[in-house]
ROTIGU-768275 format. One record per residue (C-alpha): residue number from 1; residue in three letters; chain; x, y, z. Coordinates in Angstrom, 1 decimal, m for minus. Example, Ala and Ser with C-alpha at 12.3 -4.5 7.8 and 13.67 -1.06 7.14 Angstrom:
1 ALA A 12.3 m4.5 7.8 $
2 SER A 13.7 m1.1 7.1 $
! end
This chain:
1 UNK A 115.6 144.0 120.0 $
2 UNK A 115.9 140.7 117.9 $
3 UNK A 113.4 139.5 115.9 $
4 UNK A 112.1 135.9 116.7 $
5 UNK A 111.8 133.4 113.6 $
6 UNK A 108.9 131.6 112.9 $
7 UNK A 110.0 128.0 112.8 $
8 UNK A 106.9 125.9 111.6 $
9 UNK A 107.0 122.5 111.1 $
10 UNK A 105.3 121.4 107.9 $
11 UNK A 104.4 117.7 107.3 $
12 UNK A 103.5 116.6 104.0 $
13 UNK A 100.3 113.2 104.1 $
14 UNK A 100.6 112.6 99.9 $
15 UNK A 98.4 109.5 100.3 $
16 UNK A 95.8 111.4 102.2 $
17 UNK A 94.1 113.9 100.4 $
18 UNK A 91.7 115.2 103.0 $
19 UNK A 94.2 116.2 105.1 $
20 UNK A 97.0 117.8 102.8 $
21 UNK A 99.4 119.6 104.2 $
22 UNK A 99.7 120.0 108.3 $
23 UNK A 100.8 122.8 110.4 $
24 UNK A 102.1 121.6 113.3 $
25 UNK A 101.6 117.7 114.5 $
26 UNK A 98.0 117.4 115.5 $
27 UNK A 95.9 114.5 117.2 $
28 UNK A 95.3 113.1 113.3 $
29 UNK A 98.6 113.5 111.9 $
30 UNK A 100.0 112.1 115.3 $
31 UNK A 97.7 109.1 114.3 $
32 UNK A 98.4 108.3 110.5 $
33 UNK A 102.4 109.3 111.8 $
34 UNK A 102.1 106.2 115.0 $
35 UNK A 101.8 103.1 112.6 $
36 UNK A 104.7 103.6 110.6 $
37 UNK A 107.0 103.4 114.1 $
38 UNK A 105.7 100.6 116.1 $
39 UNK A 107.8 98.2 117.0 $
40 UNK A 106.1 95.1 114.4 $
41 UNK A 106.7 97.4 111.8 $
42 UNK A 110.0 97.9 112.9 $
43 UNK A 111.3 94.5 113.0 $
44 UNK A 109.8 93.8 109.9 $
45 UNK A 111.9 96.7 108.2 $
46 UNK A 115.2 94.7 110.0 $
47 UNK A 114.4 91.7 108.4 $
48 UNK A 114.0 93.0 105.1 $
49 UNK A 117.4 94.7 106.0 $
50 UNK A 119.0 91.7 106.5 $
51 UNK A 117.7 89.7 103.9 $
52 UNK A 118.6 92.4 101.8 $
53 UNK A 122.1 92.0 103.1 $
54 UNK A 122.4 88.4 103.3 $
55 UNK A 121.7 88.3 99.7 $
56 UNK A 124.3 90.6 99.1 $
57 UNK A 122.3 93.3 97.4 $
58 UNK A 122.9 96.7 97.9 $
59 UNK A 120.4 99.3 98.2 $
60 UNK A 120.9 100.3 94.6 $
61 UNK A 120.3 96.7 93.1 $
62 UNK A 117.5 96.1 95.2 $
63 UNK A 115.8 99.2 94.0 $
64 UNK A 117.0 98.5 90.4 $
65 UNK A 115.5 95.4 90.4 $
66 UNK A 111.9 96.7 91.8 $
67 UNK A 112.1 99.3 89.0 $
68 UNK A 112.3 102.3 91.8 $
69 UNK A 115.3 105.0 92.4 $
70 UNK A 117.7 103.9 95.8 $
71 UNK A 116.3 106.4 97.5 $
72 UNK A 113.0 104.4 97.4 $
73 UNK A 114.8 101.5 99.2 $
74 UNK A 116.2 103.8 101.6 $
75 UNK A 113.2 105.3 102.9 $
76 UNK A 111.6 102.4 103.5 $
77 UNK A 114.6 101.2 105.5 $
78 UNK A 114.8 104.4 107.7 $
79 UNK A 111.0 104.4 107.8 $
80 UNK A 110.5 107.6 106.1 $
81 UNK A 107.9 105.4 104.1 $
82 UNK A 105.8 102.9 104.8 $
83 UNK A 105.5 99.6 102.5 $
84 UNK A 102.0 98.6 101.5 $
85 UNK A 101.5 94.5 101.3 $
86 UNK A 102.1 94.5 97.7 $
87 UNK A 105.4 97.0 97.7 $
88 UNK A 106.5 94.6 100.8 $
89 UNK A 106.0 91.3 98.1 $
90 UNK A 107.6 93.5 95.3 $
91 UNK A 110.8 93.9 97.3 $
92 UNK A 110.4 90.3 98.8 $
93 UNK A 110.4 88.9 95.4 $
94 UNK A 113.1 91.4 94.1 $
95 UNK A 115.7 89.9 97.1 $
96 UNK A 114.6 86.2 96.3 $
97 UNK A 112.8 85.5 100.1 $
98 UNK A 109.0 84.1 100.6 $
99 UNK A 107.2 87.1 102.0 $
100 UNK A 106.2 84.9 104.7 $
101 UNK A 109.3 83.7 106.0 $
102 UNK A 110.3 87.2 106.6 $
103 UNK A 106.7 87.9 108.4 $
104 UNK A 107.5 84.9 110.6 $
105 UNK A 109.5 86.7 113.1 $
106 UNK A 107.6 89.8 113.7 $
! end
């Protein structure tokens, strides 16, 4: 007879000490998880994306020149991280674009 693994699925909130670390998706973490994917948030990341790329920066200038590691800059673009409104100017900033001419589209 085969023994079955045990295949939990952790997921790791840093920002959100009360809750720590969750076994399993559950109604909260499927909250605080929701916001990161909807579809505002989403077409804000493409337009950072493309500004990025317009400007001819590459993930590893762009993090260079907000003083984080490129895989920083790549989270945020695969939205394994969500930007806060002063990490969104940062990066803003760091490509040369008005934050509010990328917000114009979403």
């Amino acid at each position: 007879m085969k023994a079955e693994a045990n295949h939990s699925t952790y997921i790791l909130f840093w920002d959100n000490p009360v809750l720590g670390l969750l076994k399993e998706p559950n109604r909260h973490s499927a909250a605080l998880m929701k916001s990161i994917h909807t579809e505002r948030y989403s077409t804000l990341i493409r337009a950072l994306i493309a500004c990025r790329k317009e400007k001819g920066l590459s993930q590893t200038e762009l993090a260079r020149r907000v003083g984080r590691p490129q895989s920083y800059i790549s989270k945020v673009e695969n939205a394994e991280r969500r930007l806060d409104v002063v990490e969104f100017l940062e990066i803003c900033e760091a490509i040369g674009v008005e934050g509010g001419e990328v917000m114009r589209g979403v």
